[in-house]
N, C-alpha and C positions, 0 to 999 in steps of 0.2 A: 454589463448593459448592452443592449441591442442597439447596433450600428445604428445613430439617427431616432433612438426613442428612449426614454427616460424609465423602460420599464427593463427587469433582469430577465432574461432569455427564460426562464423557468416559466413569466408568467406569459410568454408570447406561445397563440395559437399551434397546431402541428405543420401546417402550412406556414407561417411566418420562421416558426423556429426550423425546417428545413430548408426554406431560402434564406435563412440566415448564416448558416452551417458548410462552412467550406465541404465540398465532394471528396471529402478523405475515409478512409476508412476507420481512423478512430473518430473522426466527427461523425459518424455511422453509427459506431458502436455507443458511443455517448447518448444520439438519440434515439436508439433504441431503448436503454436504459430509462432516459428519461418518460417514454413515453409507459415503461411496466412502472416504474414508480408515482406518475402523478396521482393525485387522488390518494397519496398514504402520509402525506404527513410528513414523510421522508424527504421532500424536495428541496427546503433549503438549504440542506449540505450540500446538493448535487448541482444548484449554482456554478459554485469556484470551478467543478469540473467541466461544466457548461462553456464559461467566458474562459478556461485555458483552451479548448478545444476550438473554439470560434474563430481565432485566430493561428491554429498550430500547421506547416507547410506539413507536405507528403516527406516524411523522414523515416530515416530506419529507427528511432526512438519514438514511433506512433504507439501508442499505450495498444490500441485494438492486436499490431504487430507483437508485441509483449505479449499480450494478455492468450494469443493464437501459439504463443510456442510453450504458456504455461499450461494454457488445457492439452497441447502434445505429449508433454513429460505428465501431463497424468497419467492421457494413456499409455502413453511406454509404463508405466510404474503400475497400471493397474492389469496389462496382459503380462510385465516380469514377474510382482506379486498376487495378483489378482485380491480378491474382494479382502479389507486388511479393516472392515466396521468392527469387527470384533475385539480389536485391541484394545484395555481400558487407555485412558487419556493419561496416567503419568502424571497429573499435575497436582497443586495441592499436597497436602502433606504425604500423598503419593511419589511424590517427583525422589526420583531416587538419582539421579546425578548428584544429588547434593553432599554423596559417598565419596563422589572424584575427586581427587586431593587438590583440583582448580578451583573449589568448592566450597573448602573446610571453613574458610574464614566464616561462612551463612548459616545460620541458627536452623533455620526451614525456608521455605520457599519465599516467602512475604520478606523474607529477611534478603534473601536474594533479590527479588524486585526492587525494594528500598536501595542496595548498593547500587543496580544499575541504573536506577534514575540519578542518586547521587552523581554517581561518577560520568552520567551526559548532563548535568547540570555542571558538573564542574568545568566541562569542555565548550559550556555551552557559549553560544555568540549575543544570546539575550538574556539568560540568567545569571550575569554576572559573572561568568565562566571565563574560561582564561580564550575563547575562540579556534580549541584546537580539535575542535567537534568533526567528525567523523561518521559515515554511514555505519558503520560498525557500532559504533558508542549507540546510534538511534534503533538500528535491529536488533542491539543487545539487549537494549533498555525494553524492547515491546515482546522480544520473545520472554523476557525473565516476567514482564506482569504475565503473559500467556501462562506462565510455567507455576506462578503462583494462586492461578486462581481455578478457584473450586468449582463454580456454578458454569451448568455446561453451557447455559445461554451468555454470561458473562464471557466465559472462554473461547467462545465463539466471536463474539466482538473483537478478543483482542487477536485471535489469531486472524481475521480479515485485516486488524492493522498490523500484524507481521506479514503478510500477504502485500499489502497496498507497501510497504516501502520497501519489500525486497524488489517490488514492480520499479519502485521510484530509481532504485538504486542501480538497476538492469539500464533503465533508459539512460539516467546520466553518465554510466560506460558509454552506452551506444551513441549518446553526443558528444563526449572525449573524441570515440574511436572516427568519427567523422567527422571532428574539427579539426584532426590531426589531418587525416587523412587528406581532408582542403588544406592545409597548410604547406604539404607535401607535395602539391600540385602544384 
């Protein structure tokens, strides 16, 4: 909710919602986002990203900072191998990792996804899991549905959510590494 009004930053004005908006660069990048998305329907996901960003100081865990070294390792990747659209996608009863003897235990792919949600359910701190949940357990879990699904648009969703929490995961280092870092001071 917007500082002082009972409405969610999504439904305040372009002028309200930039004087709302701390002068950070991912509060930057946020509204900009926000403003290519209005009008699609898509906005109330983009909420939570909204009110974390409202409040977030200038830190070296600024998602726009992330998100600016992930489009760099593109282009390094796309001047080392250049244009690579041509690769089929690998997933689906495609997915040929499932040869690697880390592997054997999984039927096909779907079979692979089923384990890895299991086994971040079993770690998990709200499904009954034992609480010994891990970034690993959660990117294992979203690239294995990435790896079992077939439809390119479906596959597309979930590798945005393999994208969104390797993001997550880059920042919570880079707030480790400068809580230490204050600690040591």
């Amino acid at each position: 909710m917007a500082a002082g009004s009972d409405r969610p930053l999504s439904e305040l004005s372009e002028d309200e919602l930039r004087a709302h908006l701390p002068q950070t660069e991912t509060a930057q990048f946020v509204f900009g986002w926000n403003l290519r998305i209005r009008g699609t329907g898509k906005l109330t996901a983009f909420d939570a990203a909204l009110e974390a960003v409202a409040e977030e100081p200038e830190r070296g865990d600024a998602l726009g900072d992330v998100l600016r070294e992930v489009q760099a390792e593109r282009v390094r990747q796309a001047v080392k191998h250049g244009d690579q659209s041509h690769l089929p996608d690998g997933t689906g009863p495609d997915a040929i990792l499932l040869e690697l003897p880390a592997y054997q235990h999984c039927a096909d792919a779907d079979d692979l996804a089923r384990w890895a949600k299991a086994r971040t359910q079993a770690a998990s701190q709200n499904e009954g899991g034992d609480g010994s949940i891990t970034f690993e357990h959660i990117l294992t879990e979203e690239w294995a549905e990435a790896i079992a699904e077939r439809d390119p648009a479906k596959l597309r969703a979930e590798l945005i959510q393999v994208a969104a929490v390797a993001v997550q995961w880059i920042q919570a280092i880079d707030r480790r590494m400068t809580s230490s870092e204050s600690a040591d001071s």
